[in-house]
N, C-alpha and C positions, 0 to 999 in steps of 0.2 A: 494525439492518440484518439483512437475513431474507435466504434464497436461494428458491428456486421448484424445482418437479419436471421441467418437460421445455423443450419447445420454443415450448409458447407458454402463456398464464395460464390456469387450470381458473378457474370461476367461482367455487370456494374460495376460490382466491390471490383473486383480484380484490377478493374482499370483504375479506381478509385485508390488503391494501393499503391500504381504504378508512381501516383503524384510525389514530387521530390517533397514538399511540405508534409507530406504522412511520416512520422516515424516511428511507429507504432497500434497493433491493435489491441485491445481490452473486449474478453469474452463473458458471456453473462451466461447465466442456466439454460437460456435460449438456445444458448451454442453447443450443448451437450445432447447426446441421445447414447452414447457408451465411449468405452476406451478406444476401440477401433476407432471411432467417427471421428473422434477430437483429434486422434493421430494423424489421421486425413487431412482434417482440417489444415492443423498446423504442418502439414509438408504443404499445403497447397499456398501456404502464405509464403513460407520460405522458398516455396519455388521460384517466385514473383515476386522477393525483394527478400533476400537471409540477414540483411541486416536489422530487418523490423523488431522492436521488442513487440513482444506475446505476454500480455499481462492477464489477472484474475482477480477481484476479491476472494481469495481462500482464507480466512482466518480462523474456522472453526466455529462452532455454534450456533448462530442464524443466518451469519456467512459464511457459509460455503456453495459457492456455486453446481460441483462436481461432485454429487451423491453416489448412485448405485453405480457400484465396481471404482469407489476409492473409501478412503479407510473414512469412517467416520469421524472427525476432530471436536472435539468436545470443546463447550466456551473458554476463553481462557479466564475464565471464573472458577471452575472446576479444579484447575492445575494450582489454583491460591489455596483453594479449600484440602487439597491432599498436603502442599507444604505445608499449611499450619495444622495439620496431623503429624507431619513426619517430612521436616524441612530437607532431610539427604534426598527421597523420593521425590517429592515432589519435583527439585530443580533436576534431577537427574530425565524425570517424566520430561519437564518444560525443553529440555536439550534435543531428546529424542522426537517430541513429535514434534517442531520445528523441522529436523531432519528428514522426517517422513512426511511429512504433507508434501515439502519442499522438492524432495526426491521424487513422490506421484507425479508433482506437475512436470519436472524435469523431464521424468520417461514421458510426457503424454506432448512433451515439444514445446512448453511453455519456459518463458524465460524467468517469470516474478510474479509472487504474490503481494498483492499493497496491503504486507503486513510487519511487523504487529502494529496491535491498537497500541499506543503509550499512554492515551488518555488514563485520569484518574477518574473512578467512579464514586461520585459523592452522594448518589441515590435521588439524581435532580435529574439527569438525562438517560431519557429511556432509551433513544436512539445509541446510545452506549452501554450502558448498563453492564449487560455480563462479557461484554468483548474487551473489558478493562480487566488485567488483573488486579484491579483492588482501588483502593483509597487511600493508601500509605504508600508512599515514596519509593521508599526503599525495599516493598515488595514487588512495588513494581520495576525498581530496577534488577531486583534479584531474578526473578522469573527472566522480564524478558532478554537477560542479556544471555541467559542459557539459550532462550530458544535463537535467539539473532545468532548465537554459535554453533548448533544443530542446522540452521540453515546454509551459514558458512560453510559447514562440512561437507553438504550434499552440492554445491556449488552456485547456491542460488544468493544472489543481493537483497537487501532489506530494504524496508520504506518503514520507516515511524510516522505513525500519523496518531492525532491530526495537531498539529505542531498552531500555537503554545498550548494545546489542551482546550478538548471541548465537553468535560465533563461537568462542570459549574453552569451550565444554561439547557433551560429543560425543552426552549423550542429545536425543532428537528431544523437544520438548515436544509434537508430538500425538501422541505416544503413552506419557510418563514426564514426571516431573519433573524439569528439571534443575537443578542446583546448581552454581552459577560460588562458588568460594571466592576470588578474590582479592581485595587490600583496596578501597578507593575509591578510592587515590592510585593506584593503578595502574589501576583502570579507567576513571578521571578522562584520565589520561596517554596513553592508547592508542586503546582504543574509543571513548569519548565525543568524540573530535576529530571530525568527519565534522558530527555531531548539534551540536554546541554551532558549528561553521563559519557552518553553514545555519538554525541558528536564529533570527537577529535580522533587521532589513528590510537593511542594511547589508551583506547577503551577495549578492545581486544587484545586476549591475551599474549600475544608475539608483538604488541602495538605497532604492529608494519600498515592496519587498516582502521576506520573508525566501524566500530559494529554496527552502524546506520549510515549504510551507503545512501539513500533518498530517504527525504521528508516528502510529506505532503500536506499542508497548511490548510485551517479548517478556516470555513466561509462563516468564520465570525467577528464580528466586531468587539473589540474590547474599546469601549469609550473613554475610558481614562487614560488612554495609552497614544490611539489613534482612530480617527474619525473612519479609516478604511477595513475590511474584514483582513483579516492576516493572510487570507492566499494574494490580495492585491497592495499591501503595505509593504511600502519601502523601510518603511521603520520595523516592522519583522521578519521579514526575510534580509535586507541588508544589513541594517544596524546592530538587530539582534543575535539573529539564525549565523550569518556568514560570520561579522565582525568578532563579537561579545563572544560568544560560543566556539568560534573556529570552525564551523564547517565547510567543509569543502567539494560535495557529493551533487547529487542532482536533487532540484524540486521540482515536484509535481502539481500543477493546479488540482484541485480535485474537481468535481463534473461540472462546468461549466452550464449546464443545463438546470442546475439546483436552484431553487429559489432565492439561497443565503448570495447568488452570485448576481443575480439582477438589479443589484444597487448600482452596478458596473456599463448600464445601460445594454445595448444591444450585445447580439454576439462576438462580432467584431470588435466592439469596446473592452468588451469583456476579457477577450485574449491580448488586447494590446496594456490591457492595465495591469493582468498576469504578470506577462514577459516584461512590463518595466518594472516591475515591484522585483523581479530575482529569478521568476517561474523561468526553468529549462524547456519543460516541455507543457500542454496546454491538455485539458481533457474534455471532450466533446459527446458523449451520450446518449444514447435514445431519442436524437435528434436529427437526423440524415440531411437532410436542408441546412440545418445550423454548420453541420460540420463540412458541407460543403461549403460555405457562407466564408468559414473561417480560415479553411482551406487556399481557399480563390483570395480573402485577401492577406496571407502569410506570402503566398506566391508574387504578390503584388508588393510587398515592404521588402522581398526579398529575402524573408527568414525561413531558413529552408534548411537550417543545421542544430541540435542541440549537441552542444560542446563533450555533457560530459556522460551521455547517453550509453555509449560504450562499456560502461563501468557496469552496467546495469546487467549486460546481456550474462545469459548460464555459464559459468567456469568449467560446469563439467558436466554429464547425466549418464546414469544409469538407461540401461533398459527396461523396458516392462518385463523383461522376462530376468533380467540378470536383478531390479530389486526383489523381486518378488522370492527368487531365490538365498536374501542375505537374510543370516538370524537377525539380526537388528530391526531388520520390517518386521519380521515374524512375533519378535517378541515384544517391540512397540504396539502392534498391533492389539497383544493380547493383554497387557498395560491398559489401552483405552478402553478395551471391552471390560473388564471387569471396573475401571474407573467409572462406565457408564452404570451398570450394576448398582 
């Protein structure tokens, strides 16, 4: 998964697209200037290969990439603080805008948000901070298994991240490596509750799906566990993530251009210790060189398919004109605005 330069595909990107090893692009702030343009955009990607996933960081709060003329999503800090005012609201809030973010992207051609946060916020990582709903467990299972089922609704797939939790380590992995020292029993016992809830089909409500269709593993090391950060450990994505836990969805490398990922050597290193660690798919960044780099040699090993990619793409989307028309936007909408109030 690659990202692009501006507002709509240079005839570079296009060709760059056409490559059997792309299966996927990821849009940054860059890529916006309003609703029309992004619509643009993403037909112009789908023209040129429909099977692409169209990804975003939208989670609300410092992340959201797609400001003016979409709804504004408050942190999911916010949606903690109204449940413990008034626990029926709040989770009824957390169902809804899950729904509506998810549905914005939907109508604007995008396939997935790489959300929600799962992490626990323990007031040690800032790089997390208020994109956690909270420090208690069980709040945060409560929140976000509303919102993962407001997204459901509107037809979009989930991604929990950052999988075992990176709220216990206060350096930023894009820019340092961080190092969580605690043992397994204890991050078995805390953080990993969220991620192991939502991981089997049994966690939504009909249990026919798991309400975390992808993970995406944080470029951290836990040293008492294993010497490798968890997006490139065999022992957390295999042993743990798939075996231990059951799950069975797609993972995502997170940006391979982050600092937390250079322990991994070059870029090329870097994707091949992904993909042997469990990674479905590899993520490449604000890097155009790298991602060509890595590109050129996926093409060269021959991997050229993620298996369970599929799963990921939209179930369903509204239009910009037919959401915009359902009381549920309307009244979600007016929800958030007096939440921000």
């Amino acid at each position: 998964m690659l990202d692009l330069a501006g507002f709509q595909l240079s005839d570079d990107e296009a060709e760059l697209l056409r490559r059997p090893a792309v299966g996927g692009v990821i849009l940054f702030s860059r890529n916006y200037r309003d609703p029309q343009q992004l619509i643009f955009l993403t037909d112009q990607i789908r023209r040129i290969r429909p099977e692409l996933l169209i990804a975003v960081d939208h989670e609300g709060g410092r992340v959201q990439r797609f400001r003016a003329g979409f709804t504004r999503i408050p942190a999911m800090a916010s949606l903690t603080r109204l449940w413990q005012r008034d626990p029926a609201a709040g989770l009824a809030l957390a169902r809804d805008c899950g729904w509506l973010y998810a549905s914005e992207l939907l109508a604007h051609g995008l396939d997935i948000s790489f959300a929600p946060v799962l992490d626990m916020d323990r007031g040690i990582s800032e790089v997390i901070g208020d994109r956690s709903f909270g420090a208690d467990a069980d709040t945060v299972i409560a929140l976000a298994a509303e919102l993962m089922q407001g997204m459901h609704e509107a037809g979009m797939a989930t991604t929990g991240k950052h999988f075992p939790g990176h709220g216990a380590v206060a350096a930023d992995s894009h820019l340092e490596m961080p190092v969580d020292e605690r043992s397994y029993d204890r991050i078995e016992g805390e953080d990993l509750l969220p991620f192991a809830r939502f991981a089997r089909a049994e966690s939504s409500p009909k249990g026919d799906r798991a309400l975390m269709d992808a993970v995406m593993p944080a470029h951290v090391v836990y040293s008492n566990c294993d010497p490798q950060p968890a997006g490139f450990s065999d022992f957390w994505l295999q042993q743990v993530l798939r075996r231990d836990l059951g799950f069975d969805g797609m993972i995502f490398s997170d940006d391979l251009s982050m600092a937390g990922a250079e322990i991994a050597g070059g870029y090329a290193e870097r994707a091949d210790a992904a993909l042997q660690a469990g990674c479905d798919m590899v993520l490449v960044c604000n890097q155009p060189k790298a991602a060509r780099l890595v590109l050129n040699w996926l093409e060269q090993q021959g991997r050229l398919e993620a298996p369970r990619v599929l799963q990921m793409k939209a179930q369903a989307r509204l239009t910009l004109e037919q959401l915009q028309a359902e009381p549920r936007w309307r009244a979600c909408c007016e929800q958030l605005q007096r939440l921000e109030e």
